[in-house]
C-alpha positions, 0 to 999 in steps of 0.5 A: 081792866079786861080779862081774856084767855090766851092758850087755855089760862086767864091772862090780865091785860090792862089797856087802854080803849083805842087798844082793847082789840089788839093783845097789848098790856099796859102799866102806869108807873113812876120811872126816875128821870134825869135832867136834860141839858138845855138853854137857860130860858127854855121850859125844863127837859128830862130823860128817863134814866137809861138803866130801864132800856139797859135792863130791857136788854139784858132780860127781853132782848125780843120783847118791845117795851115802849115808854109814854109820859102819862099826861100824854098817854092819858090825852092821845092813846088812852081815849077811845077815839084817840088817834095814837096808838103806844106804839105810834106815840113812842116813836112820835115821842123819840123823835122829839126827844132827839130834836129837844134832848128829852121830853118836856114834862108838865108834871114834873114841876121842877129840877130838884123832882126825879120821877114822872108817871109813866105808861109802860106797855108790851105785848109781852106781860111777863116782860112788862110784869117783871119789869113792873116787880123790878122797878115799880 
């Protein structure tokens, strides 16, 4: 957690150590997620629940969110000398999400479970605080 001033007033930005030079904020919160159809044999995959990007929309149409499953936020952003930033790893997720239907997600452990950590960021805190109040 670090404390920096932007126009005269303190503003609270959480980040991670690869991102403590850029004015990116960051959350960690358990988003709902749905079941992605698969082959049966294949390890589970899942979605987040499409209401999040809706209600992005409709309220932050300007401001970019981007989504990261925690256990990999936590293994390839979050390190200091991690190699992805959220950005970067957002689009790396989404296009294996497009091949895959989804996600894979170890800490989900089974069907019947319908939230995962997430880590939710911005360069916008009012957009990533209300959705924080919105849907944390």
């Amino acid at each position: 957690m670090r404390r920096t001033r932007t126009a005269g007033q303190a503003e609270l930005l959480l980040r991670p150590a690869n991102e403590s030079l850029r004015p990116l904020s960051t959350i960690e919160v358990a988003l709902k997620v749905r079941p992605a159809p698969v082959l049966s044999g294949v390890q589970p995959v899942w979605r987040l629940e499409p209401q999040y990007d809706r209600w992005l929309a409709e309220r932050f149409p300007r401001d970019p969110v981007w989504f990261c499953p925690l256990e990999v936020y936590d293994r390839r952003v979050r390190p200091a000398d991690a190699r992805h930033t959220l950005e970067e790893m957002t689009v790396l997720l989404d296009e294996d999400a497009d091949r895959k239907g989804g996600y894979t997600l170890n800490s989900v452990t089974g069907w019947r479970q319908r939230s995962a950590m997430f880590a939710v960021g911005s360069h916008r805190l009012k957009a990533l605080l209300e959705f924080l109040f919105a849907w944390g």
